[in-house]
N, C-alpha and C positions, 0 to 999 in steps of 0.2 A: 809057643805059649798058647795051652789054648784057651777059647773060652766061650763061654755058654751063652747065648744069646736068643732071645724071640727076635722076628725083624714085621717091620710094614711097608706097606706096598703105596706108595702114593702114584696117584695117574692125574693126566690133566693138562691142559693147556689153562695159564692162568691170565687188574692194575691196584687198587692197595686196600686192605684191610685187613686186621688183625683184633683178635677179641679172644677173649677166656669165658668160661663159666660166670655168671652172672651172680652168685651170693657171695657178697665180697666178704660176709662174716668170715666165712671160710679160706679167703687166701687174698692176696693182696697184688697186685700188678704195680710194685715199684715201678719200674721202667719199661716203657716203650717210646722204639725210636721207628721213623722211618727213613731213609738215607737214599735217594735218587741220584747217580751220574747219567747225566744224558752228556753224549758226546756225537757230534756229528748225527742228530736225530737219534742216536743209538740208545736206550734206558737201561740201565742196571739199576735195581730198585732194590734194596736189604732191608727185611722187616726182623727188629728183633721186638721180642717178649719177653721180659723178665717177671717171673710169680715168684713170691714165696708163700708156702702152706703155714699158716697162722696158727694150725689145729692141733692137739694133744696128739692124734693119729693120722694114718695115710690119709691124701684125698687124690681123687684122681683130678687132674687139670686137664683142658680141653682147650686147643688155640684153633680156632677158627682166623680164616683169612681171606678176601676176596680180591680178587684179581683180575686184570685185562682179559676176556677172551682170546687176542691177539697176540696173548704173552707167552712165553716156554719158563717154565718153571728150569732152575739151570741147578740150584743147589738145596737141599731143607736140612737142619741136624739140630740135635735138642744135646742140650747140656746138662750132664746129672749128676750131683754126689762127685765131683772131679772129673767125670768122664765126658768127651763126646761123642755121641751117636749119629755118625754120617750117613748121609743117603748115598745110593748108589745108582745112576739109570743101568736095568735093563729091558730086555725085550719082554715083553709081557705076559708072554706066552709061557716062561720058565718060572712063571709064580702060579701056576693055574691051580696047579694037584694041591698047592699049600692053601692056597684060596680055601679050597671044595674042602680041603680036612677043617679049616675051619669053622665052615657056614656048617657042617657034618656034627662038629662039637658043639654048635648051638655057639657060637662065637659071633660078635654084633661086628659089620663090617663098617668101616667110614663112611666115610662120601665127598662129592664132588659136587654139587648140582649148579645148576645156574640160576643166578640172584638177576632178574633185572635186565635191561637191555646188553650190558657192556662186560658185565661180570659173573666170574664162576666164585664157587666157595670151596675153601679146600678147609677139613676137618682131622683133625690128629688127638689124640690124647694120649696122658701118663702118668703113674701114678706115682706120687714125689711122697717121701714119707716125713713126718711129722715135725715141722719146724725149718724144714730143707725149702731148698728152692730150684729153678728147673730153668733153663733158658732157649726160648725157642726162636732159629733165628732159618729164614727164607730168603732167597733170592730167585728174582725172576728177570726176563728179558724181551727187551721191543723194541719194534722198528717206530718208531712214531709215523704216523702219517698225516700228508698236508692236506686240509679240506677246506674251501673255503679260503684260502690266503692264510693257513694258519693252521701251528701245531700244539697238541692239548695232552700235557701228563697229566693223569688223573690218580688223586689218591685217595682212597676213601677212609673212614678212621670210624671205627666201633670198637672201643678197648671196652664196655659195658661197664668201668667203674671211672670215674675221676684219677689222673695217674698222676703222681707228685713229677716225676721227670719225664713228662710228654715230650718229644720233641720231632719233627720235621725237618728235613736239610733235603735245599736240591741245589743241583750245582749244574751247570748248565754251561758248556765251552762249543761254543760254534765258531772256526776258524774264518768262514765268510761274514762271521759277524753276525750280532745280533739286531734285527730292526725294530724291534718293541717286545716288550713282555709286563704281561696282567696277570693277576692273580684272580679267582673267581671262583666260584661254589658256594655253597652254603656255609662253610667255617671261613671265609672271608668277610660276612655281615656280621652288623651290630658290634657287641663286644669282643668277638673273637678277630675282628680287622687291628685292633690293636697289637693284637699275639704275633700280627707278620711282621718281618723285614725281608725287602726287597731292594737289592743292589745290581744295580747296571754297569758294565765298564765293556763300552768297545764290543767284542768277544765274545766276551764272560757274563753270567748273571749267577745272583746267589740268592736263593729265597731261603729264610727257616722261620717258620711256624712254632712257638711255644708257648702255648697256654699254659696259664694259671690251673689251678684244681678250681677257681671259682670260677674262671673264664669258661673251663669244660665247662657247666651246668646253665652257663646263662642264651646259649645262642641257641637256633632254632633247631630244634629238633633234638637239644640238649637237653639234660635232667639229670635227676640222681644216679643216674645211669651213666652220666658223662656224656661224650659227642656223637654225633651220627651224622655223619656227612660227609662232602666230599669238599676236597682242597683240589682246583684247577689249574694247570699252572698252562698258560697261551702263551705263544710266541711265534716268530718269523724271523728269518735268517735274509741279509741281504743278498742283492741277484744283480752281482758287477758285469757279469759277462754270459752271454748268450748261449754258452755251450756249458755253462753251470760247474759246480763244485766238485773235483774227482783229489780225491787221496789215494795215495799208494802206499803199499807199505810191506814187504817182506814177500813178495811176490802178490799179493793180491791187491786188488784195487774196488772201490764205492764212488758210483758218479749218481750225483744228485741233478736232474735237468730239471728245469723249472722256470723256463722263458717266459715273459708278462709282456713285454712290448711289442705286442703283435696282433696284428685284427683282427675279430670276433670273425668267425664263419657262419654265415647265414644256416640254421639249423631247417630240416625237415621230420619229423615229429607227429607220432599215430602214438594215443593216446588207447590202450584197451580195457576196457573199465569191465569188472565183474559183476553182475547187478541180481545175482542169482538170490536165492529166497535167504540163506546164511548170512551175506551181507546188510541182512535189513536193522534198523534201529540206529544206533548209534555209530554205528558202521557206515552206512550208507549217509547219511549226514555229513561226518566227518570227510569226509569222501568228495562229495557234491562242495564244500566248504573248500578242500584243499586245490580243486580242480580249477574253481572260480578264479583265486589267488593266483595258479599258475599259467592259467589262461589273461591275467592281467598284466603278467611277465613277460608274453611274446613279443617280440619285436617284429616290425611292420616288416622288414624281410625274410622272417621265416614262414615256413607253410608250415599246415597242421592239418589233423584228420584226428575224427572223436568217434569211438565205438565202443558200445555197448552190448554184454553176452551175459544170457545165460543158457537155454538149449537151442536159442534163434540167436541171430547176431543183427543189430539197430543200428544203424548208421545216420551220424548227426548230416553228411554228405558223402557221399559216395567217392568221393577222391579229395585230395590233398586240396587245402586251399589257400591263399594269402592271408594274414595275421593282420588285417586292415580291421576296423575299428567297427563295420558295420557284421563282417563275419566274427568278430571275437564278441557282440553285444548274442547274435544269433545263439552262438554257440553255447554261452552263459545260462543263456535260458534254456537249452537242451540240457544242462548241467544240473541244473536248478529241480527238472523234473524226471531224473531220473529214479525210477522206483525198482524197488527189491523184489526180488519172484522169481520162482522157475529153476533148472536145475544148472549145470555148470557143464560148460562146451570148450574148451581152452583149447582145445584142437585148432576146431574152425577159427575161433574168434582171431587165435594170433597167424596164421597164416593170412587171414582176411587183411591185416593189420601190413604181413609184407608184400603181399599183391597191392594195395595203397602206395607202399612206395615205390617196388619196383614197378609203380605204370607210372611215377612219377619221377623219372632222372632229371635233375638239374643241376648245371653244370657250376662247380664254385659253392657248391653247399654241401652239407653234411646231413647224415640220417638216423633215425633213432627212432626203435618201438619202446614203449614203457607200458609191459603187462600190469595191474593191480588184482590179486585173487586173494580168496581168504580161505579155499579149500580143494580138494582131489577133483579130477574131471571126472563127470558123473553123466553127459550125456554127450551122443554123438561117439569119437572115436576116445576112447578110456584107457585103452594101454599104454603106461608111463612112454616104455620104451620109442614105442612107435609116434607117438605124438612130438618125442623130442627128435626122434629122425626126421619125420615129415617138415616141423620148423628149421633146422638144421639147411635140409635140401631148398627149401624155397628164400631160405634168407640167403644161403649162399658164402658165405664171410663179407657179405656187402656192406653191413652197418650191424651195429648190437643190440642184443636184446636187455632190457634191463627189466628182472622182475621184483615184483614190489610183493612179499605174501604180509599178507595181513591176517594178526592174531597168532592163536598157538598150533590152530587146531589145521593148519596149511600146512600140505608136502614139502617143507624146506628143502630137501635134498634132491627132489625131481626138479624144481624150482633152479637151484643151485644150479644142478649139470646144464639145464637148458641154457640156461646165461653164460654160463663155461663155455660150453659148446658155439657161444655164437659171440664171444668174443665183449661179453658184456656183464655183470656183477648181479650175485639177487641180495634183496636188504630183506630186513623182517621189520615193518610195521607192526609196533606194540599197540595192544588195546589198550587207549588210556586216553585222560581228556587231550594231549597235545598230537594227537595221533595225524592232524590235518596240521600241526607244523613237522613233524616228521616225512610226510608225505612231502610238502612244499622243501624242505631242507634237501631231502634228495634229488629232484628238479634242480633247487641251483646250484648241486653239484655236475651234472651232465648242460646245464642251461649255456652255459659260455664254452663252445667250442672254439681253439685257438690252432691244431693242426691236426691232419689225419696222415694215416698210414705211415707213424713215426717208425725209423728202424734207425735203429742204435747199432755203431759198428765200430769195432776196436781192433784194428790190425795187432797185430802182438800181444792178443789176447786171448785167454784160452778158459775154459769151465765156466761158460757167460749162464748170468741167471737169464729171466726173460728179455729179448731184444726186441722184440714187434709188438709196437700197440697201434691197435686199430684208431685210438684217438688221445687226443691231451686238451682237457681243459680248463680252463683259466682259473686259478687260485689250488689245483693240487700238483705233483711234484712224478715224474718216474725216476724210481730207483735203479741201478743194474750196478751189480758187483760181481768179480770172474775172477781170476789169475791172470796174471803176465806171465806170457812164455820167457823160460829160463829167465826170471826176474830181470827183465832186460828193460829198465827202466826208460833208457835213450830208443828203441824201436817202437813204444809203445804209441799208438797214436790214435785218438779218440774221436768220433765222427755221428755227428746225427743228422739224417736225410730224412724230410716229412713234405707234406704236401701244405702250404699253405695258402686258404681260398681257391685257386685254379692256378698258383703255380708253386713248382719246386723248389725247394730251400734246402740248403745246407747252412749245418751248423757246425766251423770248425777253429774256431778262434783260437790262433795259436797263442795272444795271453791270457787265455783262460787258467784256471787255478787248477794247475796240475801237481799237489803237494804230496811230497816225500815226508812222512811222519815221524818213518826213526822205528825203532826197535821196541819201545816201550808200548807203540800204538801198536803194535802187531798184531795182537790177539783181538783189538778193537776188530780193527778194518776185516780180519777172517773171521768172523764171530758174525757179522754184516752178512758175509757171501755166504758162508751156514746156516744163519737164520733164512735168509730171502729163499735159499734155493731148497732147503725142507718145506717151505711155506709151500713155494708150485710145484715142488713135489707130491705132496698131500692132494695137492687141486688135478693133478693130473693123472695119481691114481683113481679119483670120482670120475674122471673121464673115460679111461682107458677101459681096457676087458682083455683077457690072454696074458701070453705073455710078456707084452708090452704094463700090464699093469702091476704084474710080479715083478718084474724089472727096475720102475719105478719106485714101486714100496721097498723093495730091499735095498734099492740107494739111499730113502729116505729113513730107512730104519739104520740104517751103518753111520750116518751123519748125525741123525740124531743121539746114538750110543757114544760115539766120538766126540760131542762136545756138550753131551749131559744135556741135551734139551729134554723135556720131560713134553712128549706129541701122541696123539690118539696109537702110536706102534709102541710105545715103551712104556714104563711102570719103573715109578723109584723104592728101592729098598731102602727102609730108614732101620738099622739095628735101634732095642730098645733094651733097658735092664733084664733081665732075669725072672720069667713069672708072667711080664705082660700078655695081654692078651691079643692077637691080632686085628690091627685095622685095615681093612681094603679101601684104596680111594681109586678112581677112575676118573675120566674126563666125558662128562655126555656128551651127547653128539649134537647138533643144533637142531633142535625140534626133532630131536627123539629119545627112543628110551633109556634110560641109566643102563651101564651095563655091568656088572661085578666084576672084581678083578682081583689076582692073588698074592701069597704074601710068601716068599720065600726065606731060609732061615742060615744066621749067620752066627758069629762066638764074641763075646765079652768078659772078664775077669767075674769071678763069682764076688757076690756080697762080701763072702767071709775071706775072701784073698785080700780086697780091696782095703777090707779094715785092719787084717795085719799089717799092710802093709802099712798104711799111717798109723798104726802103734808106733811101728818102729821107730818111724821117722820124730817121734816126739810129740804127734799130734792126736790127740781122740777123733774118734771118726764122726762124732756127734758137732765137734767143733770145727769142720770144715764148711764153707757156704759154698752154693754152687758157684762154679764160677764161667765169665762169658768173652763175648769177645764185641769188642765195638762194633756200633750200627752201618758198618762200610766194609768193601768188597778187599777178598783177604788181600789183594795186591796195593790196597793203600794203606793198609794198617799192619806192617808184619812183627813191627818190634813193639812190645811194652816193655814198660821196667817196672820191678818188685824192688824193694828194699828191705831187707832183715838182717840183723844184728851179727855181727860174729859173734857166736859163741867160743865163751874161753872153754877149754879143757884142761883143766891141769888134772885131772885124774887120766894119763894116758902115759904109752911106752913110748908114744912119737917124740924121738930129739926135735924135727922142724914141729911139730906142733907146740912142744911146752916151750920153745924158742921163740913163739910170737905171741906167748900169752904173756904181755907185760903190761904196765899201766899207761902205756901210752898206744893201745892197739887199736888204730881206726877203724870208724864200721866197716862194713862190706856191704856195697849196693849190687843188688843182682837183678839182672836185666832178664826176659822174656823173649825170645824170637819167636814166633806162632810159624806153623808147620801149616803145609796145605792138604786139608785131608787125612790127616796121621790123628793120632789119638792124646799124643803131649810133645807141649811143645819145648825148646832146649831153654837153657840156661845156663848164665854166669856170672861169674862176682868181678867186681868193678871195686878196688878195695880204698877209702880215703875219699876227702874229698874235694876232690877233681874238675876238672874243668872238661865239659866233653864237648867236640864238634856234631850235634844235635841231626840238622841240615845246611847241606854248601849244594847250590844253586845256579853254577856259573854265569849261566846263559839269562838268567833275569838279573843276576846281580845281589843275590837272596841269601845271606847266611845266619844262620841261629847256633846259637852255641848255648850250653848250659851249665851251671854252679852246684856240683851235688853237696850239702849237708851233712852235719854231725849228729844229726839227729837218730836218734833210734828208731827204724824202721819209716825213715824220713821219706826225703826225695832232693829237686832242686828248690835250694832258695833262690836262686834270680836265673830268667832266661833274658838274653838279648840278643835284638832281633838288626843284623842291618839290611838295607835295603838302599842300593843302586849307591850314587858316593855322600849323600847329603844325609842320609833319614837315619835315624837311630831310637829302638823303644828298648827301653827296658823294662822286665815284669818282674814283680815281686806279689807277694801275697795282699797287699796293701792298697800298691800306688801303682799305676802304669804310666812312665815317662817318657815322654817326644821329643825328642833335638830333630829339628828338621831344618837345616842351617843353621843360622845363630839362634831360632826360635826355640826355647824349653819351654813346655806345659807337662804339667803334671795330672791325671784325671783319678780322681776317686771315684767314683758315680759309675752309671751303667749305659753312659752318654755315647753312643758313635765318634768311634775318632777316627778321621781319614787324611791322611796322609800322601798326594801323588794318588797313587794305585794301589795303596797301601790300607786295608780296611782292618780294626780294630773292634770288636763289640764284645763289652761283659755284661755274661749276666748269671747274676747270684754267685755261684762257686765256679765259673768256667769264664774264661776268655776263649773268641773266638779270632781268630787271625787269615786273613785271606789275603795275598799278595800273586797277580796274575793268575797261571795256573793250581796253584800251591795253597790248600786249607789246610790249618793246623787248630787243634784245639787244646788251651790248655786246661786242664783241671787243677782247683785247689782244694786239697784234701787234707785232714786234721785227723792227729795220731796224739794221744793224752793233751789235747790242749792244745798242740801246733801245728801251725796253719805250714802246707809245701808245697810247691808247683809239679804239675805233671802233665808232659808234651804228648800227643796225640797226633798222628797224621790223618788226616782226615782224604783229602784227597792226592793221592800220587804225582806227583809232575808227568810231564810226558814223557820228558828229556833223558834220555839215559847214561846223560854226566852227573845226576844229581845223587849227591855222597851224605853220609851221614847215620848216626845211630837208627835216629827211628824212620830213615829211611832204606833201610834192609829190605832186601828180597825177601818171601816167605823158605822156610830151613826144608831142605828135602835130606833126607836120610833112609837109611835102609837100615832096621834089626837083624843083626846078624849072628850075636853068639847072646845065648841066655845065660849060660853057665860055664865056670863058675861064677863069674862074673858077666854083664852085661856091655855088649860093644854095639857100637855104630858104626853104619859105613857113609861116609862123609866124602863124597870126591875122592873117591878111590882110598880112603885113610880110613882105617880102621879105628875106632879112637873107644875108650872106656870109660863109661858115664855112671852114673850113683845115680837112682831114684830119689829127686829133694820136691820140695816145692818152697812157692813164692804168692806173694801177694800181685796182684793185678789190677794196676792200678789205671789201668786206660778206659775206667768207667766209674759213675760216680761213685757206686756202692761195691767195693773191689771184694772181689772174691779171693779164696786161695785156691791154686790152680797144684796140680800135681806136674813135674818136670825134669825131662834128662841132663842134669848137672854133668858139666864139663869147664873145661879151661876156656876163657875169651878167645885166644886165640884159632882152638880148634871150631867154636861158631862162627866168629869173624872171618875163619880161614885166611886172615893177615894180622898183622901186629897189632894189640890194643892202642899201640902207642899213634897209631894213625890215626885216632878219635879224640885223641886229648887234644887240647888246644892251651897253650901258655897264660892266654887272656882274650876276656870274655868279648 
């Protein structure tokens, strides 16, 4: 079948925001959500958009989005008129010529750019026609990391209009446990701290975020516009054992090391300051300001050394010296008057800096340069290359360099590789008034050294991301994720050798948490070792030259294609309707310039096929909304259910049809499985009404069963929930009821009901239900006048005993005969499906979706009668 399509090109490494065109006269943003799993530090983050166009005619809609620098964009696809439009990662290079025809047509390309210290913006549009609606939904991916004794999701929210269904959900499962979690940002103050709830248990934590339409407008940096700010979410996982947290899981493994009980190492510490004529004014201030600070930090057993460069190099003392209170007053005052002038030497100045230490060995301590520049080396030795050979050769691999550039107008990527190269990181100091706490923030992340020359070693392990760090210090974490050879889970054996103070330590605690996840966590834990090992892939092609750097990029471009990261080597194809015009998006590079990128082209049904084909079906094509999919990742949400009417036919030659058209012929409930990546998803009828087993739970002890209705185009009127042997709720549209032993309460209100480990919260038309791993959301939805429940999984268990309707796998099938009739191929079964559709009801405002109708049993692929249940 083919079909006609323009497509876009999106590029980019992406943490949260989402926003539309700004004249809301013109369309409307019922819904947005944003939907966080962090698991094991891991983030899945799913941002949906819901518009509809308000207007007698087309308008075109615009989602903007901003994102983590450190994120991989994994999924993007827009919803239109029934259809969805998937993106696709490829290699970048195979959009190029589509690109250039377009910029050629005078065709306006997207963009990418970076917003702000932490974030990129990702820009798309589309042109929805008149009274319709569009659904734009994004997923992106991150390692979080620990700085400071703590880990920070960030989500930032500009929807630019007041949105009736705002919502926020994170859900947070760390198996070593949770040791505290804060909420914090700017949509945490004033009147928006009401909009949170925040749940701790053990484990697990659950925050959601829901404002008001009033609440949008009242908090800072709100207004008619709605919100602008970020939601913080802080935490820290507990640290039982010395050799830290490793899961396993389907041959790959994530070890999390992160030891705290262990003596600080007296630090040694040259300080190279840039004081050239660039840095003057507020620069140079800030500067003198942040240095004072960290000069009041040293502890009396570290040495220090203070140099100042610009075409000469100023020495506050000529070698290293004790952090005693008479040389840290001296030094202050050398701090104090240093002035701006003169041209920029970074040669000299940092090699000056490792001649300091290396005439200063001492035994049981640790060493560190920290460069500060704000721009290109301009006098003395200037060539990038040779400046980072000559640091390179004199540092030796002996200690790291850490360079700090400040402002925009700095070499960030000579910067970078220098610090690469010597085993040490570069930051970008922002011009802004806190620029001297950005400066001191990085200090006390290198301030507390706690081992050096850590090497990570794992017998029975094979495809290891980085193993050797030159150092570990106190409040941040190393990660390392590999395979186990032939998944040999009993040979595997985990080992960390580092140097602590002046002597040797091993770390190998045989009960340390060496956890077996299970099959459901699979794609977790390899999604980890894919992530990490594109990340120093990328770092190692900035290093490399030859063909050692080809070698690199083309592993990192193959991994990246294999699990849809969207990284400076790929570009995602988004197909769009028919007519659109092309958007280029790219990923800048850090301190430098945009680069354009191309948009290759793929097929979709034409307009006028689309609308045949819902004639046929009974429906006008003006009367279809768009329809979406919940604000979470396809593996937790794959079934919804629709419900619609049998239709009687008694104008028909079918003997079984005019055989069931009698006056006692029960509705027919038909249920949704969503597809992963296909374009519709299946469907079935579920006839009467029945009693379904919902979710069963084994291993927590968890089962939900459901009452489906007589209602036309109803759903469930009661779902009940048990839990472990005492707990029982039941829901109805009304009342939600608690038997918790002999204890019954009844709650109407929108009050927290907790239960054990059993969390409860309504609010407005939804119940939210969380029980251990297991979020479920119910929505209550209203069809002429009557109110009906509708189950929602929100987050997946891990477990993979866990049975039940809405918790199905996502349908994978193959199209295999068009004509004359329509087949799928289903696990080897070839089966004959009808074009219907359904209502979709797994969101407040359900759309009707288009879907390959079949028997229960051919989607089930087991007997329906395995989901009913006797009673509730």
């Amino acid at each position: 079948m083919e079909r006609a399509v323009v497509q876009v090109t999106l590029f980019g490494l992406l943490l949260v925001l989402a926003s539309t065109l700004p004249n809301k006269d013109d369309w409307n943003i019922y819904s947005f959500h944003i939907n966080s799993t962090v698991t094991s530090r891991y983030a899945t983050t799913v941002i949906t958009s819901r518009v509809a166009n308000r207007m007698d005619d087309s308008k075109e809609i615009e989602f903007q989005v901003r994102i983590p620098k450190n994120a991989f964009i994994s999924k993007f696809r827009m919803f239109i008129d029934g259809q969805w439009y998937d993106g696709v990662v490829k290699r970048k290079e195979k959009a190029q010529q589509q690109y250039t025809e377009a910029v050629s047509r005078g065709q306006s390309a997207g963009l990418v750019s970076s917003v702000g210290r932490t974030l990129e913006e990702f820009k798309t549009s589309v042109t929805v026609a008149a009274h319709k609606k569009v659904t734009f939904e994004l997923t992106y991916e991150e390692l979080l990391k620990r700085k400071l004794g703590k880990y920070e999701l960030q989500i930032h929210a500009r929807p630019m209009q007041p949105v009736k269904d705002f919502k926020v959900d994170v859900y947070i499962n760390e198996k070593a446990g949770i040791n505290f979690i804060e909420v914090k940002g700017g949509l945490s103050t004033k009147a928006l701290a009401n909009a949170i709830t925040r749940t701790h248990a053990d484990k697990q934590a659950w925050v959601y975020f829901y404002p008001t339409e009033d609440q949008q407008k009242t908090c800072d940096g709100c207004g008619e516009q709605g919100m602008n700010g970020d939601l913080v979410i802080v935490y820290d996982v507990n640290r039982d054992t010395s050799l830290g947290d490793i899961k396993t899981s389907a041959g790959y493994f994530v070890h999390h090391f992160a030891p705290s009980s262990l003596s600080r190492i007296p630090k040694n510490v040259v300080f190279v300051i840039d004081q050239s004529g660039s840095m003057s004014g507020r620069k140079m201030q800030q500067t003198r300001i942040a240095l004072i600070h960290i000069l009041n930090d040293l502890a009396e057993d570290d040495h220090f050394g203070l140099i100042t460069f610009d075409s000469s190099i100023f020495h506050w003392k000529r070698e290293l010296v004790q952090a005693n209170k008479k040389n840290l007053e001296s030094a202050k005052t050398f701090a104090q008057n240093i002035q701006a002038r003169g041209a920029t030497d970074i040669n000299a100045a940092v090699l000056e800096g490792a001649r300091m230490l290396n005439a200063h060995p001492r035994e049981g301590s640790v060493s560190i340069v920290i460069l500060l520049t704000d721009g290109d080396p301009t006098s003395g030795e200037t060539n990038l290359e040779q400046i980072q050979s000559n640091v390179r050769r004199d540092i030796a691999d002996k200690f790291p360099l850490y360079c700090l550039g400040f402002g925009h107008d700095v070499n960030f990527e000579f910067l970078e590789k220098m610090s690469l190269q010597n085993n040490g990181v570069a930051r970008r100091i922002y011009e802004d008034s806190d620029a001297d706490l950005q400066l001191k923030g990085f200090y006390d992340e290198v301030a507390t050294p706690l081992l050096t020359d850590v090497t990570m070693i794992y017998n029975g392990g094979t495809n290891l991301t980085q193993t050797n760090f030159s150092q570990y210090y106190n409040g941040s974490e190393i990660v390392v994720a590999g395979q186990i050879t032939d998944n040999d889970i009993e040979t595997f054996t985990p080992q960390v050798v580092a140097i602590s103070r002046d002597r040797r330590v091993t770390f190998s605690n045989t009960n340390a948490t060496v956890e077996y996840t299970g099959t459901d966590f699979d794609s977790h834990v390899q999604r980890v070792w894919a992530y990490l090992t594109v990340k120093q892939l990328l770092e190692k092609e900035l290093l490399f030259s030859g063909p050692e750097k080809k070698n690199v990029k083309k592993e990192a471009l193959e991994l990246s294609l294999k699990y849809s990261f969207v990284t400076p080597l790929t570009s995602m194809v988004v197909t769009k309707p028919l007519g659109e015009k092309t958007d280029v998006l790219h990923k800048p590079k850090e301190g430098g310039p945009t680069q354009a990128r191309p948009s290759p082209v793929g097929h979709r049904p034409s307009a006028r096929t689309r609308n045949a084909r819902r004639r046929s079906q009974g429906v006008s094509s003006g009367s279809l909304s768009g329809g979406l999919r919940p604000n979470i990742p396809a593996s937790d949400h794959n079934i919804v259910v629709a419900v619609e009417e049998f239709l009687k036919t008694s104008q028909t030659n079918s003997d079984q049809v005019v055989s069931m058209v009698t006056s006692s012929v029960p509705l027919s409930h038909r249920f949704l499985l969503k597809t992963e990546n296909l374009s519709l998803p299946l469907c079935f009828d579920v006839t009467g009404d029945v009693r379904l087993k919902l979710l069963h739970h084994p291993n927590r002890e968890l089962s939900v069963n459901g009452e489906l209705d007589t209602v036309t185009n109803g759903g469930f009127r009661r779902i009940v929930i048990h839990f472990k042997t005492d707990l029982y709720v039941e829901v109805d549209t009304n009342v939600i009821t608690v038997r918790e032993g002999q204890t019954l309460t009844r709650h109407t209100g929108q009050d927290l009901i907790t239960a054990g480990s059993l969390t409860v919260i309504r609010r407005n038309k939804e119940i939210d239900v969380a029980a251990g791993d297991t979020r479920m959301v119910i929505y209550i939805h209203e069809k002429d006048g009557v109110e009906f429940l509708w189950p929602v999984l929100r987050q997946q268990p891990l477990d993979n005993n866990v049975t039940g309707i809405i918790a199905l796998k996502p349908a994978v099938y193959e199209e295999v005969q068009q004509t004359p009739s329509t087949k799928l191929k289903i696990k080897d079964q070839e089966i004959d499906v009808t074009r219907s559709n359904a209502f979709d009801y797994s969101i407040v405002s359900p759309p009707t979706l288009d879907c390959w109708l079949m028997s229960a049993e051919s989607v089930l692929q087991r007997r329906l009668d395995d989901f009913i249940v006797t009673q509730l």
